[in-house]
C-alpha positions, -999 to +999 in steps of 0.1 A: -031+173+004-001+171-021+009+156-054+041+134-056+052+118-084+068+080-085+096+084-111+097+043-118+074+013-108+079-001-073+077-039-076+066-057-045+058-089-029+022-095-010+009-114+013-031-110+012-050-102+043-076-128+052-104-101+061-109-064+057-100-042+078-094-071+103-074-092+087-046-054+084-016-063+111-021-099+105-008-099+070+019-074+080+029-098+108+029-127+083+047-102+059+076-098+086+081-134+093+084-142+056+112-115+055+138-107+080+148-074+068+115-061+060+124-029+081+155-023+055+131-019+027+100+002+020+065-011+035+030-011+017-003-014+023-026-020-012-061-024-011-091-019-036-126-029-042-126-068-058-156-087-058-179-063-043-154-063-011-124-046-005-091-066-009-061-057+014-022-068+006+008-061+032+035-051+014+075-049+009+095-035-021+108-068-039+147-065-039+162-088-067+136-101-098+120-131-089+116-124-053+081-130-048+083-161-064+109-178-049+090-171-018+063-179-028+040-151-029+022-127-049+042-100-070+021-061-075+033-032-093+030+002-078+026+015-113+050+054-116+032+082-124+012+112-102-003+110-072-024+127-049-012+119-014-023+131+023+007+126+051-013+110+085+016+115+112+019+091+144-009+067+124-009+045+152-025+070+176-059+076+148-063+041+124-096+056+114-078+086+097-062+062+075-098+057+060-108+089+060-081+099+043-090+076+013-123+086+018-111+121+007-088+108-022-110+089-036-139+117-042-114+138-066-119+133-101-092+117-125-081+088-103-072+055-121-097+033-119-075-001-117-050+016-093-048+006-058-051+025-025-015+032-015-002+030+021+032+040+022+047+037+057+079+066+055+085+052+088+074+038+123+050+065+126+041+083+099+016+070+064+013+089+032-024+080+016-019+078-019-041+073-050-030+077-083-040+099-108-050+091-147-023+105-168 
C-alpha cells in the first residue's frame, strides 16, 4: 500500500452503472460511445454505498467546463488531497482483487466518509485502488 497525493480536483463526467458489480463494463462501454477519445484522457471507476446499495459510475476526466453537460451527463469531483492507494497490475486477469483491495482500504481509519472509491486505470492493464484520506 502507498499514499499519493492529488495536487488539484479531477472533474469528470459519468455515466451510472445500472447494477452493481454487473452493471461495471456496461457503463464503461456506454462511457466509450459517448466519447471518442476516451482512451486520450484518464479513466475512472467511482463507487460508494447510497441507499443501502453500492452505486457505481464509469468515468473520464472532463476536458473543457461544461463538458458533462453538453453531453448530457453527470459531472463528479475527485476531490485533491491524500490518498491511500494499492496498484492491482494486469486487473483483468483477477477482478475480484479489485474488491479486495477496497476491502483493505476501507478498514484503515481516517478515510472520508463522503469520498468515493477510486479506480484509476494508469493504463490497459494496470488499477490503482484509491480511497481518500480526512485531512
Amino acid at each position: 500500500m502507498e499514499t499519493i497525493t492529488l495536487e488539484q480536483d479531477i472533474k469528470v463526467v459519468c455515466i451510472k452503472a445500472k447494477s452493481f458489480p454487473e452493471g461495471i463494463m456496461n457503463a464503461h462501454e456506454n462511457l466509450a460511445v459517448l466519447i471518442p477519445n476516451i482512451h486520450e484522457r484518464r479513466k475512472f471507476g467511482l463507487s460508494r454505498p447510497e441507499n443501502g446499495k453500492i452505486e457505481y459510475k464509469a468515468a473520464t476526466e472532463e476536458l473543457f467546463p461544461g463538458e458533462a453537460e453538453e453531453l448530457k451527463s453527470e459531472r463528479l469531483v475527485i476531490r485533491k488531497g491524500k490518498y491511500n492507494c494499492i496498484m492491482i497490475r494486469d486487473y483483468q486477469k483477477d477482478f475480484p482483487a479489485i474488491g479486495i483491495a477496497f476491502q483493505k482500504l476501507l478498514h484503515i481509519p481516517g478515510i472520508d466518509s463522503q469520498g468515493y472509491c477510486v479506480e484509476w486505470y494508469v493504463n490497459e492493464k494496470d488499477v490503482k485502488c484509491m480511497v481518500r484520506m480526512n485531512s
